[in-house]
N, C-alpha and C positions, 0 to 999 in steps of 0.2 A: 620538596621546596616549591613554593609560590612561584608561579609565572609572572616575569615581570611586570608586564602589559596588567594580568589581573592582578597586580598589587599597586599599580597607578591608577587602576579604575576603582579598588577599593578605599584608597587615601583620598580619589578625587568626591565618593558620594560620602566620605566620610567629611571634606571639608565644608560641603553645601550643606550636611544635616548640621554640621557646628554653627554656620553662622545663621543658619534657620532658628538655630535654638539661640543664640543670643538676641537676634531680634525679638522673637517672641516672647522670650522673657524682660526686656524690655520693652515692649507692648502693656506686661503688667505691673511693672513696677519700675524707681527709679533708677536712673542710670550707676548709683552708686550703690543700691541693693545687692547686698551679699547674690542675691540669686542670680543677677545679670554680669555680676565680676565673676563670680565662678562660669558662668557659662563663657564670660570673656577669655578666661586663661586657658581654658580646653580650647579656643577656638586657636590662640596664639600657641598652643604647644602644637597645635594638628596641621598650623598654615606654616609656620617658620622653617621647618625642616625641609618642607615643600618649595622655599624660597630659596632656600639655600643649594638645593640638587639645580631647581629650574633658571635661577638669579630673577625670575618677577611671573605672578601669579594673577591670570587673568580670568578673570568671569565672567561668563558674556550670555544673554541668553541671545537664543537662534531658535525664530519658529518658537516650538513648547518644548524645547529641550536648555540645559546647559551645557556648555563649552568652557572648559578650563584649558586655557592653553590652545584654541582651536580646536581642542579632541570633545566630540559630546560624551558628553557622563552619563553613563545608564540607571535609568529607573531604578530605585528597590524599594521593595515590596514594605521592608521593615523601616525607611523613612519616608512611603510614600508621603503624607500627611505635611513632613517637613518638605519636601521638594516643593508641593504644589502651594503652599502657603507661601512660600518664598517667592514662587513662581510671578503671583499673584500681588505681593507686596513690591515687588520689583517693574511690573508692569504698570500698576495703579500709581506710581511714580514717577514713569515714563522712564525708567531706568535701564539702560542696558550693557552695562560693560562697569565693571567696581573693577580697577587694577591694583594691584598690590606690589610696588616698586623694588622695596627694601624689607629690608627686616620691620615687624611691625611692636609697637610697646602696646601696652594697657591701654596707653594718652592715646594712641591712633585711631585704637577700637572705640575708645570714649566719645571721640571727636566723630567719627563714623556713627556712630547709636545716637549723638545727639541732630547730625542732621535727616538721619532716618527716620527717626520719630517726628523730630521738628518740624519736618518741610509740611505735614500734613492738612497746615488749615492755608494752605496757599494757595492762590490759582492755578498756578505754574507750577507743581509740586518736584519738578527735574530741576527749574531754576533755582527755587530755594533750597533744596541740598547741595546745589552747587556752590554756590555763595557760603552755605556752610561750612564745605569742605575745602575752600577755597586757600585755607593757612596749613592745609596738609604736604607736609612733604614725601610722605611713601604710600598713599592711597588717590589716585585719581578717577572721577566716574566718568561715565559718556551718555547720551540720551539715546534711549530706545530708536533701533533704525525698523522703519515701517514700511514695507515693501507698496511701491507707489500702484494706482490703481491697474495701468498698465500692466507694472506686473504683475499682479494680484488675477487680471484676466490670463494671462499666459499660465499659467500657475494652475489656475482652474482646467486649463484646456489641456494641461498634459495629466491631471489627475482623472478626468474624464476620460481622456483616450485609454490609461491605465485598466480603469473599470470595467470598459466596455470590450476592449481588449480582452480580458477574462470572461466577459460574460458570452462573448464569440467561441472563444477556447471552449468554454463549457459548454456550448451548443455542439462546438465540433465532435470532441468526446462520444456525446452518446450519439450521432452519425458512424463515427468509425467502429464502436464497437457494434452498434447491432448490423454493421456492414461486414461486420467479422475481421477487419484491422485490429492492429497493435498498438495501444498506445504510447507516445514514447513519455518514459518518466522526464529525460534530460527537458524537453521542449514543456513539458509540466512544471517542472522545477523554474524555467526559466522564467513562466508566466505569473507563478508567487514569487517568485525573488521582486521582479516587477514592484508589486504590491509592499514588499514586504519595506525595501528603498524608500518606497513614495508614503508609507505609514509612518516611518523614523522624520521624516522631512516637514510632510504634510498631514498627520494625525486626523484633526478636525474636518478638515476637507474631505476627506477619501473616506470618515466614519459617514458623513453627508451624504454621500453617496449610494450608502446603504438602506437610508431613510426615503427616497425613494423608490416607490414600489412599481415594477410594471406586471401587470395582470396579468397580460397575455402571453409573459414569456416567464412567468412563477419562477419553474423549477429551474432554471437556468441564473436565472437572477438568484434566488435562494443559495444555489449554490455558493457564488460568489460571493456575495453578504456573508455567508457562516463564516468562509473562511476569511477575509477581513476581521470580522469580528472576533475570530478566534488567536490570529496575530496580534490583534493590538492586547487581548487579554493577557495572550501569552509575551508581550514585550512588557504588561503592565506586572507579570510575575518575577520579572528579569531573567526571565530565559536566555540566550546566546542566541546568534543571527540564525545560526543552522539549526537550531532546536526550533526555531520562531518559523522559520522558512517549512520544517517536514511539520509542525503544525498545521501551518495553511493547505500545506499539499493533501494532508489525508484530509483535511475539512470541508476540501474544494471535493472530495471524492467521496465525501457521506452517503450521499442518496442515490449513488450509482444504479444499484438495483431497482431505482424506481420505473426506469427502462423496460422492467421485465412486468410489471403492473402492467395487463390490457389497457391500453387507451381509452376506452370507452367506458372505462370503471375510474382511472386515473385522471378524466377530467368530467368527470359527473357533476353535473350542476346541483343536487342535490345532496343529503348523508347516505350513506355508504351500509348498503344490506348486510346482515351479519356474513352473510359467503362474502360480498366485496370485500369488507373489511378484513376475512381472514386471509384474501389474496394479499389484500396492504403488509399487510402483518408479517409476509414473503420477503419485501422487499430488503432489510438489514441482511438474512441470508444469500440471496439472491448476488447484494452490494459485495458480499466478502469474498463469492466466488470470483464476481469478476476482477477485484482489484487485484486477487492471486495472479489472474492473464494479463495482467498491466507486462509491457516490453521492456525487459528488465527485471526481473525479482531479484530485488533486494530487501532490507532489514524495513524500508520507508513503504513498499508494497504490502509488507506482511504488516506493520501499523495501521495503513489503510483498512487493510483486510477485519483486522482488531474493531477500529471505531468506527465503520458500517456495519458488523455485526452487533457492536453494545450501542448505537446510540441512543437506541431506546428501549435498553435494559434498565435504566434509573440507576441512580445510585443505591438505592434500596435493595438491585437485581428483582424487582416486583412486576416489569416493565415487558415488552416483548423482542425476542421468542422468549417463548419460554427456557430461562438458565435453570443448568444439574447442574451448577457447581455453583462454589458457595466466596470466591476471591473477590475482592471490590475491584471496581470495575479501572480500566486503564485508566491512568494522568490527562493524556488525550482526551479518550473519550468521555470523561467528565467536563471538559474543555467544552467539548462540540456538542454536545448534549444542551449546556449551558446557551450556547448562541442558535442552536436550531430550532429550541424551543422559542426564543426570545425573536429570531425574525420571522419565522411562522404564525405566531399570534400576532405580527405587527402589518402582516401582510393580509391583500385580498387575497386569496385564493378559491379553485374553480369550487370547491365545495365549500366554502368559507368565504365568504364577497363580503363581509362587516371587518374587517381587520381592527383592533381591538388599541387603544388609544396605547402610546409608550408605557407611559407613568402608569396605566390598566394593569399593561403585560408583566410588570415590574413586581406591580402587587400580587398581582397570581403567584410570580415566581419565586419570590419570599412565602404564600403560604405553600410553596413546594419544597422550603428549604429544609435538610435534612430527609425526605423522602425522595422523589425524583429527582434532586438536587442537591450538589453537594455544598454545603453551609458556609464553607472555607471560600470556595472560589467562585460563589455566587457574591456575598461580601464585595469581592474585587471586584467583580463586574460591574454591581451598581455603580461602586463609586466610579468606576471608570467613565460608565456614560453616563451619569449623573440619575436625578430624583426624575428631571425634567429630562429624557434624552434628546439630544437633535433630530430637528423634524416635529417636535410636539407643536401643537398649536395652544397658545394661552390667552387669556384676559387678564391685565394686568389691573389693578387696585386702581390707575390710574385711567383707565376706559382705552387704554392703548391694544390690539390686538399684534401680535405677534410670533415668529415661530424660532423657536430655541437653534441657535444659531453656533452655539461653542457652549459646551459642559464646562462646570465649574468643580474640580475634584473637592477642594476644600471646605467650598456650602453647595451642597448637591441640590439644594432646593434656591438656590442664585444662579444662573446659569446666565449668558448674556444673548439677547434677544433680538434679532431682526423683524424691527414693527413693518409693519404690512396696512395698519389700517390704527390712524391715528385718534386722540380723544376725541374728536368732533366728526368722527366717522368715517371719512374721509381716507380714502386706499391713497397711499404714499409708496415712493419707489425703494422707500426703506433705507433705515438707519436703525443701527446698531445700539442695544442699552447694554451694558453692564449692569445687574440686579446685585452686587454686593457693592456698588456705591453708597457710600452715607454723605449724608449732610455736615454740616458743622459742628450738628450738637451730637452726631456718632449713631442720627437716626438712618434707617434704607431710606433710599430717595425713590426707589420703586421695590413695587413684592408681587408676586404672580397672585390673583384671585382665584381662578379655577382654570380648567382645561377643556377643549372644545375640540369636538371632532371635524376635521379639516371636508371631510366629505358631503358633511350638511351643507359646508360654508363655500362649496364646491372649488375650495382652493388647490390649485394641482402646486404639491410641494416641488414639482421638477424645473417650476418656473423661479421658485426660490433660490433652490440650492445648487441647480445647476450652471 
């Protein structure tokens, strides 16, 4: 028998993908098109029952999540597509709160599609669906609430302290162990749950974060990067907290055996002799013994152990060391494989100082897909950070210069942009575009031109995003 809890959470991503699909099928067609009434009557068979247990049915977004009922509703994998297109039609409308009172009819749904669509060529596009829905008796809306700049500053300063937090920890780590200490798992756990809170809350911000690179302190930052990046994947696959959380922990713990790499070969300013490189090549074995002496072994040490020794086994098992067996490779460690590769290209590092453009890194990793990467959950990735990730620097069609400020799941190649340096050339303290804006007539009102390396332009991305 189903757990309550997940069969509240299942009705609740099942409501959001219903009325995802009635809007967008009225997006294509008329409101009394067999296609948009049949998606109308699944939406009414999937909400009323809902109405009836709860007595009134709230939808609210918060942040990049939804809230039914004050509970956020978790990502799936098999509607992503509808969640963020919702996401997204709800925001561009300034929308935030559709409540559902009473029992609802067809005539409710109809009146609701007519002012969803209609308000579109408004100024005010919250006002005009207001006014729309203004003769409704069991559907009331509310205007998106915008967290004021103040606290948009606060907001930033505890997602920063998060990061840096972590990237202290990961320094700590390889002090205590090559000081022959125990590291403790509990106070490790503590430091991704940390992260893993402030990803659910603050998604964009904390992904921000990882787009900035600091040179000097690579492996420690890498660290933490992986495992962000490996969380929010694994929240965009709908994992559970605690599956989400021993993700981060073993991700944060990949490159442990880089410790045991001589220093003097591990920060070589140049490429790596065929003997250095076969030292490098140490390190995944080297990682898996130590994770084994982590304080505490348990089932999350012995995963550790797992994905520092595959992470760069490939998916293919082509990769090194070299593997005698022939099993694909852990769930995990296809995971971290996926984000090590992708903030390692993205990064300067001591023998790598050209860190290699996002949207670059993105292209290599698709023609990696199916060989060193696995096809399925490389897919989810892109979309996750989009075409454009955070931190790109672009040239907009309009002569505006800007850097990708919040991914757009829906048009991976629309992302919304913090201009930096405006048409007439001019460095500005920046303001924010939205690139899947249209005009009247349903054109982009901007589109990216090409992409630009932030280092020609000597622009330090920590002045941006931090």
């Amino acid at each position: 028998m189903e757990h309550p809890e997940k069969e509240l959470n299942r009705e609740a991503k099942n409501l959001i993908n219903q009325i995802a699909v009635v809007f967008r099928s009225a997006q294509f067609h008329s409101p009394s098109n067999v296609a948009v009434l049949s998606a109308a009557e699944k939406f009414i068979s999937a909400i009323n029952p809902f109405i009836e247990s709860e007595g009134m049915i709230e939808i609210e977004v918060v942040g990049e999540f939804f809230h039914i009922n004050e509970t956020r509703v978790r990502y799936s994998v098999e509607f992503l597509l509808n969640f963020d297109y919702l996401m997204k039609e709800f925001k561009d409308r300034g929308l935030g709160t559709v409540r559902f009172k009473g029992i609802i009819s067809p005539v409710d749904v109809q009146r609701l599609i007519r002012a969803f669509i209609g308000c579109l060529k408004a100024d005010d596009r919250f006002d005009a669906m207001s006014e729309l829905m203004q003769d409704s008796r069991n559907i009331d809306i509310e205007r998106l609430r915008h967290v004021t700049e103040e606290g948009d500053s606060d907001i930033r300063k505890v997602v920063k302290k998060t990061y840096f937090n972590a990237v202290s920890f990961s320094k700590g780590i390889i002090s205590k162990i090559k000081s022959g200490e125990k590291i403790s798992m509990k106070r490790s756990k503590r430091v991704v749950e940390s992260m893993v809170d402030m990803l659910l809350e603050e998604e964009q911000l904390l992904m921000g974060m990882t787009a900035i690179k600091d040179y000097d302190d690579y492996t420690y930052h890498h660290s933490v990067n992986v495992s962000i990046l490996a969380i929010a994947l694994g929240h965009k696959l709908a994992l559970g907290k605690k599956a989400v959380t021993e993700l981060g922990l073993v991700a944060l713990f990949h490159d442990l055996g880089k410790m045991n790499v001589p220093p003097d070969v591990l920060n070589k300013p140049s490429s790596f002799t065929e003997q250095e490189w076969a030292i490098v090549k140490k390190h995944p074995f080297w990682g898996a013994k130590a994770a084994l002496k982590l304080k505490g072994l348990d089932n999350t040490s012995i995963k550790a152990a797992v994905v520092a020794f595959e992470h760069h086994l490939n998916y293919n098992l082509k990769g090194y060391p070299v593997a005698r067996f022939t099993k694909e490779l852990d769930f995990y460690s296809r995971i971290v494989t996926i984000c090590d590769q992708y903030d390692a290209m993205t990064s300067a590092r001591v023998y790598s100082r050209t860190p290699l453009r996002p949207d670059k890194a993105l292209s290599v990793m698709v023609d990696r897909s199916g060989n060193m990467l696995d096809p399925v959950l490389l897919k989810v990735f892109i979309n996750m950070v989009g075409v454009y990730p955070i931190g790109t620097l672009v040239f907009l069609k309009s002569r505006e210069m800007g850097l990708v400020h919040e991914a757009n799941p829906l048009y991976g190649n629309r992302p919304r942009v913090l201009v930096i340096v405006n048409s007439q050339g001019k460095k500005v303290k920046g303001y924010v575009l939205d690139l899947s804006e249209k005009d009247q007539s349903g054109n982009f009102v901007r589109s990216i031109y090409k992409t630009l390396d932030p280092n020609k332009y000597n622009i330090n991305l920590a002045e941006y995003l931090l």
